[in-house]
C-alpha positions as CSV (number, residue, x, y, z in Angstrom):
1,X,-4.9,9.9,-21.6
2,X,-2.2,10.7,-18.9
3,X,-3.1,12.9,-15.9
4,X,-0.5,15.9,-16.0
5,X,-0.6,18.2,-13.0
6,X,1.5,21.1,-12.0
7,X,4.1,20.7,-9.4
8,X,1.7,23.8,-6.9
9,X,-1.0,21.0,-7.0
10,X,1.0,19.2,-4.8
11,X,0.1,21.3,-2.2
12,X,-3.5,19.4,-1.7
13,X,-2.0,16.4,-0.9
14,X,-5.9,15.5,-0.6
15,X,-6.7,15.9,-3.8
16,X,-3.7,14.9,-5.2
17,X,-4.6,11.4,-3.3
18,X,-8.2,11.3,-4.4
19,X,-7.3,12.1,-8.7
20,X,-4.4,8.9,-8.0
21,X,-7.2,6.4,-6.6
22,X,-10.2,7.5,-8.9
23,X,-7.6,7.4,-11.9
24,X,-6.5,4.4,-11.0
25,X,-3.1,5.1,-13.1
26,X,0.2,7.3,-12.3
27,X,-0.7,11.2,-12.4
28,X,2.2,12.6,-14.0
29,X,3.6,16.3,-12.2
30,X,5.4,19.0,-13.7
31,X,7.8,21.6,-12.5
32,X,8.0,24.8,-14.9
33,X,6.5,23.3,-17.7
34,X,8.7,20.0,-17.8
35,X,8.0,16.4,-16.2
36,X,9.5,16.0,-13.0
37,X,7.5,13.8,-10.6
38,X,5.2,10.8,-11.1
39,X,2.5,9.8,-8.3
40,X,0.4,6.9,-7.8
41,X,-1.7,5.2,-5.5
42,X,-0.4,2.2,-3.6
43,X,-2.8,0.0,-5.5
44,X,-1.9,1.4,-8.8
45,X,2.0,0.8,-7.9
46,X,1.1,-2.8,-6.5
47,X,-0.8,-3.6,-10.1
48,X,2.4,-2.1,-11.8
49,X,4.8,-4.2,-10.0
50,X,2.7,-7.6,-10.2
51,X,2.9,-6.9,-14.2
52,X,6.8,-6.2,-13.5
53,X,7.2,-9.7,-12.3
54,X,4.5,-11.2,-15.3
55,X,7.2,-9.8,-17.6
56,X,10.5,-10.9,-16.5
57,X,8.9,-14.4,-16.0
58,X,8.2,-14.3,-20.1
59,X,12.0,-13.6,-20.8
């Protein structure tokens, strides 16, 4: 299930950082009620990108 967080959340950068790296997936932000922002860790972007690359290799 995705992780959905308002845009004020953003204000505990901390917490935002420590929800990315136990998730282990993109947290997904929202401004006003409508998606705006995605965040990751550096990990999860890195595993995102390698699968990125697994995919163009199969076209």
């Amino acid at each position: 299930m995705p992780l959905i967080r308002p845009i004020t959340d953003l204000r505990n950068t901390n917490r935002i950082s420590k929800i990315c790296h136990k998730s282990k997936e993109p947290v997904f932000i929202t401004k006003n009620g409508y998606r705006d922002l995605v965040v990751m860790s550096m990990e999860t972007y890195e595993r995102q990108m390698a699968l990125v690359e697994v995919y163009k290799k199969l076209v």
